[in-house]
N, C-alpha and C positions, 0 to 999 in steps of 0.2 A: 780445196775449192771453197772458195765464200760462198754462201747459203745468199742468194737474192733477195733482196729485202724487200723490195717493195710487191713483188710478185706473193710471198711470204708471206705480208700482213695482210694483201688483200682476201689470200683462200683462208685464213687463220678468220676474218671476220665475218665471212660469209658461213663458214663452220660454224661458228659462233650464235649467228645469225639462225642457221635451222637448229642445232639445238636451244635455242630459245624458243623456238615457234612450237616446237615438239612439247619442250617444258608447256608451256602455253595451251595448248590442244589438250593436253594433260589434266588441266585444272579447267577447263569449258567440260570435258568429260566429269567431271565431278560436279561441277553446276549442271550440266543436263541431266545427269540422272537425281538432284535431288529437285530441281523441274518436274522430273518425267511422275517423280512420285507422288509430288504434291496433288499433279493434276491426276492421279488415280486415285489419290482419298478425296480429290471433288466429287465425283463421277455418286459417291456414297453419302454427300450431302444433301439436305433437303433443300427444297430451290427458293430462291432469293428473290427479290426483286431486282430488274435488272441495271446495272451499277447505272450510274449516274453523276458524272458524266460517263460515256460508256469508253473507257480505257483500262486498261491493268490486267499483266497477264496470270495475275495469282487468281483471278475467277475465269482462268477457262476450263469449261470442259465439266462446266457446273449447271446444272439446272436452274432455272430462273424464266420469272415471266413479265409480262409486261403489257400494257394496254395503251392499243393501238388502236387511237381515238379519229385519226383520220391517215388516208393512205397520198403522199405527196407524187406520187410518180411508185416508176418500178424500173428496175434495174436487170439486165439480161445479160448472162452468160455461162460458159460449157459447167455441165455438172455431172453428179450419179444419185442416180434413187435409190436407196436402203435393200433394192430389192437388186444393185449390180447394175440396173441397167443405165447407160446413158445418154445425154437427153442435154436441154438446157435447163438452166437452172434461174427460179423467177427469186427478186429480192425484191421487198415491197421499204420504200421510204417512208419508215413510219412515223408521226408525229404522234409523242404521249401528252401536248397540251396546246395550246393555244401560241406559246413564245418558244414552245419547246424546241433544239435543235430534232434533224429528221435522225432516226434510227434504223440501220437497214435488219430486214428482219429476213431470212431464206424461208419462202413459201411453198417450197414445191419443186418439182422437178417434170417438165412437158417433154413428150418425145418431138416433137417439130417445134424452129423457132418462132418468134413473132407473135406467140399466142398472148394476148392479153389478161391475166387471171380475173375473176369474178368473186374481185374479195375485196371489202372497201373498208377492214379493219373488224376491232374488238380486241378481246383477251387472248395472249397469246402465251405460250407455255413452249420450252425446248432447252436446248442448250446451246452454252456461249463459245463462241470461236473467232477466231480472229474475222476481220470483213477485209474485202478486197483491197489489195496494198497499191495503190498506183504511184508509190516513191523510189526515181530510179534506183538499179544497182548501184552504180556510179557515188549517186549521193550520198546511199547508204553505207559505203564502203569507205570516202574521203571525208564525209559533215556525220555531224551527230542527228542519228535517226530519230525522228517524233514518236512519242507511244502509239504504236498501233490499233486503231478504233478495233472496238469489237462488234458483233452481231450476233441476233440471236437466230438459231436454226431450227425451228419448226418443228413441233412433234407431230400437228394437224396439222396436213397440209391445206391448200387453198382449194376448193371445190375443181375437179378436170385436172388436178395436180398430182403425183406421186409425190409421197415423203425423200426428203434427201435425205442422201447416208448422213447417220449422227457421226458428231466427231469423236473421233478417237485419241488416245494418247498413244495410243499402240502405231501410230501411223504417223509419228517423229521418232525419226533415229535420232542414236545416240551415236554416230560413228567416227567422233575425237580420238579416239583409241588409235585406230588402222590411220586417220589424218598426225600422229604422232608420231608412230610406226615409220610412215612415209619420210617424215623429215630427219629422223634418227638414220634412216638409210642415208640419204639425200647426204649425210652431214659426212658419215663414213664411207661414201662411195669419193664425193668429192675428197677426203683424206687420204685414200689409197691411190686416185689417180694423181694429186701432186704429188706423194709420197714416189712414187715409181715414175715421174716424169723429174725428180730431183736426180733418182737415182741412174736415168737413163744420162742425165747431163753431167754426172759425175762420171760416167764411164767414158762419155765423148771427149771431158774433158782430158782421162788419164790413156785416152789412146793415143796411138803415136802417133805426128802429123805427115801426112805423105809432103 
C-alpha cells in the first residue's frame, strides 16, 4: 500500500507546527520567571521618581512618587480595596506640569459608583502598575502592540476613599509550562490518531473484496 502523500505532509506539518508552539511556550516560561523576578527585587527598591515618559515594564511593581500639580478629570471603574473588599475604583488624570501629558494615578476605592473624590492633587507616593489597556485583542494578537502606559497606584488614598490592593507580582502566572505540556500532547495525540487511521486503511486495503 503507498503511504498518501498529501494527507502525510499535511499532519506531518501541523505535528511540526505544535511542537514548535510547545518549544515556544518553553522559552516565554523562561522569560516570565526571570520578569517574575525582576519585578520581586523592585518591590525592595527605594522609590523613584515616576518614569517619564511613563512606559517600561522593568519599573513595575516599584515604589515611586510623583506631584500632581493639577487633577484633569478622573477616570471610573470595577476595583478591590487592600482590605478584599470591592467597590469601584477612582483614577485621577494627573498633570505633573503645565505642558505635561496627563498621568493616571489609582486614588482609592468607593463602595457605590459615581462618587466624585475630594482631591484636587499634590504629592503622591505608591506603586507602578500597568493602567488601563483599551488596545483590542485582535490588534494585539495580528499588529505590533504599543508599550503599555503605566500608573501609579496610591498608598494614601483620596479623602471617603479606601486604599486599593497594591500590586503584586504574586498575581501573574507563569503558566507556559502546562501551555507546553498542552501542545506536546496536542502534537502526539494527532500522531497516534493518523498513525492508526493509516493502519486502519492498510487493513481495508489487504481485505478481500466481496
Amino acid at each position: 500500500m503507498r503511504m498518501p502523500v498529501l494527507p502525510t505532509l499535511v499532519v506531518l506539518a501541523a505535528v511540526a507546527l505544535m511542537i514548535g508552539l510547545g518549544i515556544w511556550q518553553l522559552e516565554r516560561r523562561a522569560e516570565k520567571g526571570a520578569a517574575l523576578a525582576h519585578y520581586a527585587g523592585n518591590q525592595s527598591l527605594p522609590a523613584m521618581a515616576f518614569p517619564n515618559p511613563p512606559v517600561g515594564d522593568q519599573y513595575l511593581f516599584r515604589r515611586a512618587s510623583l506631584m500632581c500639580v493639577t487633577v484633569a478629570g478622573w477616570q471610573e471603574g470595577a476595583g478591590r480595596a487592600e482590605n478584599g473588599q470591592s467597590g469601584w475604583r477612582h483614577l485621577a488624570r494627573c498633570r505633573q506640569g503645565v505642558e505635561a501629558l496627563t498621568v493616571l494615578v489609582d486614588m482609592g476605592v468607593s463602595t457605590a459608583p459615581g462618587a466624585t473624590p475630594i482631591w484636587k492633587g499634590g504629592q503622591v507616593t505608591g506603586t507602578i502598575t500597568h493602567a488601563p489597556d483599551a488596545t483590542p485583542l485582535l490588534a494585539g494578537l495580528f499588529g505590533k502592540r504599543p508599550p503599555r502606559p503605566l500608573m501609579l497606584v496610591a498608598e494614601t488614598p483620596a479623602p471617603g476613599l479606601a486604599e486599593s490592593a497594591r500590586p503584586d507580582p504574586a498575581s501573574i502566572p507563569n503558566n507556559h509550562l502546562a501551555y507546553a505540556i498542552q501542545w506536546f500532547l496536542f502534537a502526539a495525540v494527532a500522531s497516534v490518531i493518523y498513525l492508526l487511521a493509516l493502519r486502519w486503511r492498510a487493513r481495508r486495503a489487504e481485505s478481500p473484496q466481496s
